[in-house]
matplotlib code that plots the C-alpha trace (Angstrom):
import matplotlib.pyplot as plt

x = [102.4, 99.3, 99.0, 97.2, 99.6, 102.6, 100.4, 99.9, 103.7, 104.5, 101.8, 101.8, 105.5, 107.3, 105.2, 105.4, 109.2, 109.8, 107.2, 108.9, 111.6, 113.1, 112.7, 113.4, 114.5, 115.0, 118.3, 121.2, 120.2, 116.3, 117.8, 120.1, 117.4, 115.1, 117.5, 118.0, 114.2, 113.0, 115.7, 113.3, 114.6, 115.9, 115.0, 117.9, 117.5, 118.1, 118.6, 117.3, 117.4, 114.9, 115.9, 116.3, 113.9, 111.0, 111.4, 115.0, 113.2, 112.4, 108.6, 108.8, 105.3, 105.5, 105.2, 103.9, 107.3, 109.7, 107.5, 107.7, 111.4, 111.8, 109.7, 107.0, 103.7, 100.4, 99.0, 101.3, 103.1, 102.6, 104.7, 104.0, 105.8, 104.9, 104.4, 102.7, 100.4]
y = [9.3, 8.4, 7.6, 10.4, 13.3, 11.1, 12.1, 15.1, 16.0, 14.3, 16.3, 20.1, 20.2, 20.3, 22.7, 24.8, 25.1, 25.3, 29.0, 29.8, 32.9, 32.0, 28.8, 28.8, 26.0, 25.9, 23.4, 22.9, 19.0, 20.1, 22.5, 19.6, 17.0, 19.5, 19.7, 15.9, 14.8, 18.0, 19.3, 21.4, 24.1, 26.7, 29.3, 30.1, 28.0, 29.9, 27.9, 30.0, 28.1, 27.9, 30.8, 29.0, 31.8, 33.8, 36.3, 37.4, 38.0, 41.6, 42.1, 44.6, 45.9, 45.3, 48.7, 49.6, 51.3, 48.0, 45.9, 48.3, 48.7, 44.6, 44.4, 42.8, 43.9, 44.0, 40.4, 39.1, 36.7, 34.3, 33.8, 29.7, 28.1, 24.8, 21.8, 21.6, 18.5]
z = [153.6, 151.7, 148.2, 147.3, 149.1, 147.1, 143.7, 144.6, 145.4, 141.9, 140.4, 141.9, 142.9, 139.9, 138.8, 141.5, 141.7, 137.7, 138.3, 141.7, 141.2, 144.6, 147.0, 150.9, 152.7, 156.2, 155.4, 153.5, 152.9, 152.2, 149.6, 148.4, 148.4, 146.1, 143.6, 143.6, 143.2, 141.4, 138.9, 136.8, 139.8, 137.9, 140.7, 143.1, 146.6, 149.7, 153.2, 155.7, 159.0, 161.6, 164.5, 167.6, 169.6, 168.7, 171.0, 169.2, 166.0, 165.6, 163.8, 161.0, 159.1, 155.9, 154.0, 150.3, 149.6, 150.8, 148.9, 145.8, 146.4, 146.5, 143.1, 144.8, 143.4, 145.6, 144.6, 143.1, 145.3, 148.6, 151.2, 152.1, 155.3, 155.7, 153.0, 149.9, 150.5]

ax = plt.figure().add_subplot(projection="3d")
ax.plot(x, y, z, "-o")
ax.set_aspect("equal")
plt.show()
């Protein structure tokens, strides 16, 4: 890892996870590992594991009335999968 991405994880993380509401991990030791080097987490961690096939993974549209009933307002979040730097 560069020097510059290692700043930048220092910098942007800690921020990013004390103004998180929830965090997804895709592991039980990610989620572990988070709360060892970043414990300004006070957002609950959830592991949610990689599914083994695509093709078992049923695709859903994303309605106005589940995101209303999930007190998700238009705008007002991001769904990120992948890493921060």
């Amino acid at each position: 890892m560069s020097q510059r991405n290692c700043q930048d994880l220092h910098r942007f993380v800690p921020v990013s996870l004390k103004r998180a509401s929830a965090v997804i991990t895709i592991s039980v030791f990610t989620a572990q590992r988070l709360k060892h080097y970043y414990p300004v987490i006070s957002a609950p961690l959830h592991v949610m594991p990689i599914p083994p096939q695509l093709d078992v993974v049923e695709k859903c549209p994303i309605l106005p009335q589940t995101l209303e009933k999930l007190g998700v307002r238009s705008k007002q979040y991001i769904l990120h999968v992948g890493t921060l730097e």
